[in-house]
Biotite code that builds the C-alpha atoms (Angstrom):
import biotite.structure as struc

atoms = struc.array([
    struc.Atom([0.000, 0.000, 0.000], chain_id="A", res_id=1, res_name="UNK", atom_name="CA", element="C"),
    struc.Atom([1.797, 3.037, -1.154], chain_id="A", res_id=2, res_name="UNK", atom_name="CA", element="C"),
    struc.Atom([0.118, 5.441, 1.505], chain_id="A", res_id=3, res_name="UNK", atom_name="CA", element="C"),
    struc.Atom([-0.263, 4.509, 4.889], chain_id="A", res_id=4, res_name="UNK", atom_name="CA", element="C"),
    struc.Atom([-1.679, 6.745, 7.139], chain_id="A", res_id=5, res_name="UNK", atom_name="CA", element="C"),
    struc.Atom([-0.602, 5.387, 10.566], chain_id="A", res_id=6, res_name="UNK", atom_name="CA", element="C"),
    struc.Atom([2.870, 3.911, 10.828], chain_id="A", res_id=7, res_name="UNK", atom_name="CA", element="C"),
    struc.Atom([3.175, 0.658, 12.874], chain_id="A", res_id=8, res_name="UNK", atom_name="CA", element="C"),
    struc.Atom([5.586, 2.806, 14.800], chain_id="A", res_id=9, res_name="UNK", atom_name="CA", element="C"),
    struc.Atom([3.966, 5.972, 15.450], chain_id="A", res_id=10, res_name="UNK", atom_name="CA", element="C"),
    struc.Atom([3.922, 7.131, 19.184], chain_id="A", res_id=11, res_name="UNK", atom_name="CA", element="C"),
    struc.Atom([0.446, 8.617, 19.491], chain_id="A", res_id=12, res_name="UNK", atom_name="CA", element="C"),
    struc.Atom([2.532, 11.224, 22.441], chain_id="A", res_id=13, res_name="UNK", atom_name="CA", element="C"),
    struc.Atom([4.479, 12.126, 20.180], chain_id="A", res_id=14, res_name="UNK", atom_name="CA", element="C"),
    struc.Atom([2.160, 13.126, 17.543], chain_id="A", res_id=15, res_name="UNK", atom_name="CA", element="C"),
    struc.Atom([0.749, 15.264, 20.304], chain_id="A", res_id=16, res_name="UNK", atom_name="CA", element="C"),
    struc.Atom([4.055, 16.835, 20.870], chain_id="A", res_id=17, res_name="UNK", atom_name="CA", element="C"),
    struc.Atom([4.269, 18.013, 17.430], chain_id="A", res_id=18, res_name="UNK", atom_name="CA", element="C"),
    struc.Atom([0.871, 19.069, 17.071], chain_id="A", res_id=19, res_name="UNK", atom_name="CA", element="C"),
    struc.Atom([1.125, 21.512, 20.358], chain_id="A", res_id=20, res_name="UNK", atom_name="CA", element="C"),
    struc.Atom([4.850, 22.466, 18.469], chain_id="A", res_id=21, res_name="UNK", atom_name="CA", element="C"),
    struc.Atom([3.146, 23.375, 15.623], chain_id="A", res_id=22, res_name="UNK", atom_name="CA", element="C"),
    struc.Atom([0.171, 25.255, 17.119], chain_id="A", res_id=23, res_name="UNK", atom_name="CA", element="C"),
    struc.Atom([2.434, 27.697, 18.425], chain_id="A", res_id=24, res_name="UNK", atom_name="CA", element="C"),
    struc.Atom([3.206, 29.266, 15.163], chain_id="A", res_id=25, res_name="UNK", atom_name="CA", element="C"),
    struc.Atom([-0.264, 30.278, 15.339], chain_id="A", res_id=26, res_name="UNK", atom_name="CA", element="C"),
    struc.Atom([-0.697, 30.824, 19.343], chain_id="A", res_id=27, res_name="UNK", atom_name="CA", element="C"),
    struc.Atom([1.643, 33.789, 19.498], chain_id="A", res_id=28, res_name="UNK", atom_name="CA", element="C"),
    struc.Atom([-0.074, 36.097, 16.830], chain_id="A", res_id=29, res_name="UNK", atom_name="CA", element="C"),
    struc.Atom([-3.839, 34.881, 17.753], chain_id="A", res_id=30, res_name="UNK", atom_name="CA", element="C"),
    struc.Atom([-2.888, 35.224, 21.581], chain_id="A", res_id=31, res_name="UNK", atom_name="CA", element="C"),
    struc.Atom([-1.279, 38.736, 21.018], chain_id="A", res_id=32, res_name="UNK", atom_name="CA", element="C"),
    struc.Atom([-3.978, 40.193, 18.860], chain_id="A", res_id=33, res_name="UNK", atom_name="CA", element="C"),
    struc.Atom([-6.744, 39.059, 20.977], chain_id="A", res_id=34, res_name="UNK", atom_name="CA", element="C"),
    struc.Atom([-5.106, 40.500, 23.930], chain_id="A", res_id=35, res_name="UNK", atom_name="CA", element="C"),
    struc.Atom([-4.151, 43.758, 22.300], chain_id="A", res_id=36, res_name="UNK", atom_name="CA", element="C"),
    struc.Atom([-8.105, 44.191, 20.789], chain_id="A", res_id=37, res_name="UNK", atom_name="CA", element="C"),
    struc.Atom([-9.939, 42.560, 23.581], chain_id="A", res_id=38, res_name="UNK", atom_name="CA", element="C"),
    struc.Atom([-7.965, 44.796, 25.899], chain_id="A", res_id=39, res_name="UNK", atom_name="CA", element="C"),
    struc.Atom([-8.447, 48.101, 23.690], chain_id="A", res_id=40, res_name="UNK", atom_name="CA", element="C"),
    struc.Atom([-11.958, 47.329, 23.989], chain_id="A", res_id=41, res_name="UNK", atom_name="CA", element="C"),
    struc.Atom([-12.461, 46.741, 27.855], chain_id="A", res_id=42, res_name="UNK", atom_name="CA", element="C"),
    struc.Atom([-10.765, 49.547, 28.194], chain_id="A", res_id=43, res_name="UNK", atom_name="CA", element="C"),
    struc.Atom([-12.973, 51.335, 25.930], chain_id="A", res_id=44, res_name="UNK", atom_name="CA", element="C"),
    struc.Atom([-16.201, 50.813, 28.335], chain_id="A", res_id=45, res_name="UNK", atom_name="CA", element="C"),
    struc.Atom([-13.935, 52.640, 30.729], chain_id="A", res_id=46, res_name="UNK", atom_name="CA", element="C"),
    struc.Atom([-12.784, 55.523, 28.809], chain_id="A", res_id=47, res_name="UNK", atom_name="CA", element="C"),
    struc.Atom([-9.338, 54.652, 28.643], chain_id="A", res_id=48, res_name="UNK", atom_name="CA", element="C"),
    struc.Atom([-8.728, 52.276, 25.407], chain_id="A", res_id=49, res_name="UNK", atom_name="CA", element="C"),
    struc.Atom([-5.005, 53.109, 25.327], chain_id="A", res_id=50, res_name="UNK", atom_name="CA", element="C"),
    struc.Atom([-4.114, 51.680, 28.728], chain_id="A", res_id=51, res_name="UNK", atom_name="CA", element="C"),
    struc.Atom([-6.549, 49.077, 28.077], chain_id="A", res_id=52, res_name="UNK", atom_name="CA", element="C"),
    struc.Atom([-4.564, 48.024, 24.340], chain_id="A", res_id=53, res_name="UNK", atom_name="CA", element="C"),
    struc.Atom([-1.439, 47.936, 26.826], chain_id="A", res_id=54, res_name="UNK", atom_name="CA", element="C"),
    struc.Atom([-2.833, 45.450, 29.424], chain_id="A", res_id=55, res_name="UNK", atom_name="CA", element="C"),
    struc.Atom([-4.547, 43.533, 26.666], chain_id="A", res_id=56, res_name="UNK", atom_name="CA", element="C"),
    struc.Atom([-0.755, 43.146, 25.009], chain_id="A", res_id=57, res_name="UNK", atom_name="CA", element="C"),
    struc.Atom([1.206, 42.364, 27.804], chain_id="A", res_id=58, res_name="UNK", atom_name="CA", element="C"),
    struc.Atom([-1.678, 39.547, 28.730], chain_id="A", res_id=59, res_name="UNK", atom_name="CA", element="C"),
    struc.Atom([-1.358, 38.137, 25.064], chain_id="A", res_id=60, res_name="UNK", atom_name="CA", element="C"),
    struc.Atom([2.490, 37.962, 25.308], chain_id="A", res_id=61, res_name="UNK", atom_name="CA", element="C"),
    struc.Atom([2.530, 36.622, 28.418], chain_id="A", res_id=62, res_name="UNK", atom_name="CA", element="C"),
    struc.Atom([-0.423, 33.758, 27.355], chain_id="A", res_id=63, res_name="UNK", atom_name="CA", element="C"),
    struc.Atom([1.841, 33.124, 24.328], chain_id="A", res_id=64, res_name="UNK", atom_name="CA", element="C"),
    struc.Atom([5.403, 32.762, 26.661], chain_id="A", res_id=65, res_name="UNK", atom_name="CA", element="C"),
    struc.Atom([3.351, 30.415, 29.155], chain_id="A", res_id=66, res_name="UNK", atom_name="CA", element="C"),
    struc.Atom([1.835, 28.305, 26.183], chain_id="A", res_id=67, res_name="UNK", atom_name="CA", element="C"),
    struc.Atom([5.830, 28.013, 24.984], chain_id="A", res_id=68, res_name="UNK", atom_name="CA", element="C"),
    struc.Atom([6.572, 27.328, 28.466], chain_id="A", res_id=69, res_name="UNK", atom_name="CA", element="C"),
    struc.Atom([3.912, 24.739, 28.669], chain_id="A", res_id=70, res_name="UNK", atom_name="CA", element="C"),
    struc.Atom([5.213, 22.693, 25.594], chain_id="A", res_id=71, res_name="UNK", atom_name="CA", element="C"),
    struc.Atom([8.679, 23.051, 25.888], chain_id="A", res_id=72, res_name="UNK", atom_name="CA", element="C"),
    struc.Atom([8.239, 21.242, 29.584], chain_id="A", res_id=73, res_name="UNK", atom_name="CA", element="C"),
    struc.Atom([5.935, 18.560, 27.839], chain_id="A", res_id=74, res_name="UNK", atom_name="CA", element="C"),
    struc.Atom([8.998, 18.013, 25.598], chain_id="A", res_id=75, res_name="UNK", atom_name="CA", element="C"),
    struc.Atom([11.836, 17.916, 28.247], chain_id="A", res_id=76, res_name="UNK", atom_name="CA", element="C"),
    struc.Atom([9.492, 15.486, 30.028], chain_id="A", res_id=77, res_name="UNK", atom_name="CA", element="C"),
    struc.Atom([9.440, 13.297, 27.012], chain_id="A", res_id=78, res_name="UNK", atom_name="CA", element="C"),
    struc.Atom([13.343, 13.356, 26.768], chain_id="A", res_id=79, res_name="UNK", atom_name="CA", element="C"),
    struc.Atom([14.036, 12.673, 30.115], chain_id="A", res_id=80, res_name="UNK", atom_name="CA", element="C"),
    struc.Atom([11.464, 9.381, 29.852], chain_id="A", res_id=81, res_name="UNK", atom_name="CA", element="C"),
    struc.Atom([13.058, 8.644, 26.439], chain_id="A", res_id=82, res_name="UNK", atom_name="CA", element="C"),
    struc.Atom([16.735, 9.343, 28.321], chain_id="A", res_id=83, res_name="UNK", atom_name="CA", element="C"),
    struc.Atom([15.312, 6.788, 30.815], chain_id="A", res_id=84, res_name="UNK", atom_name="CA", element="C"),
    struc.Atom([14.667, 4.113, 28.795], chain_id="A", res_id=85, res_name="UNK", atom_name="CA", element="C"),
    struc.Atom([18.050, 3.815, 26.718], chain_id="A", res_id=86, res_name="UNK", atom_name="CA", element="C"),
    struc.Atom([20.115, 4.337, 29.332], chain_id="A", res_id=87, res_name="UNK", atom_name="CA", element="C"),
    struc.Atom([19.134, 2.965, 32.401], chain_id="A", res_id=88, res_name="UNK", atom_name="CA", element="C"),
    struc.Atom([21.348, 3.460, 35.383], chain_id="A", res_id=89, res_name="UNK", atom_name="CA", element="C"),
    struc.Atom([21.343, 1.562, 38.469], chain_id="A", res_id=90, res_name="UNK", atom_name="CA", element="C"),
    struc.Atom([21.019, 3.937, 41.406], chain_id="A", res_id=91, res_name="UNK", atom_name="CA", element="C"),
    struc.Atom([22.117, 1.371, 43.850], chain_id="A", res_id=92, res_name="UNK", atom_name="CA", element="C"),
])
């Protein structure tokens, strides 16, 4: 069969892993523009739209760092089981 859709091999974590790596192209840029407009238009109901578009910004770049933060730990917990399971050491 000259296309196989699941390899016999395939790690279904992994797959994960690399879907959350790839969403992150799009997280940043989604998570920064919804902060920047949802915050410019908060502030708007409270007459101040400017410091609102600030908050809003530093909220999306801080929800993009932590979703970075979040898969870059699900990776280095990966590698440490995967680190594990070549190498196992005896800790006696």
């Amino acid at each position: 069969m000259p296309l196989r859709l699941r390899p016999k091999n395939a790690d279904p974590q992994e797959r994960a892993l690399w879907g959350d790596l790839m969403s992150l192209g799009l997280v940043f840029p989604i998570a920064i523009a919804l902060g920047f407009f949802g915050g410019r238009w908060i502030g708007g109901w409270f007459g101040h739209a400017q410091v609102g578009q600030w908050i809003g910004l530093t909220y999306g770049i801080a929800t993009g760092f932590w979703e970075l933060y979040k898969v870059t730990q699900k990776l280095d917990r990966m590698d440490q089981q995967n680190q594990d399971k070549q190498d196992p050491k005896d800790k006696s």
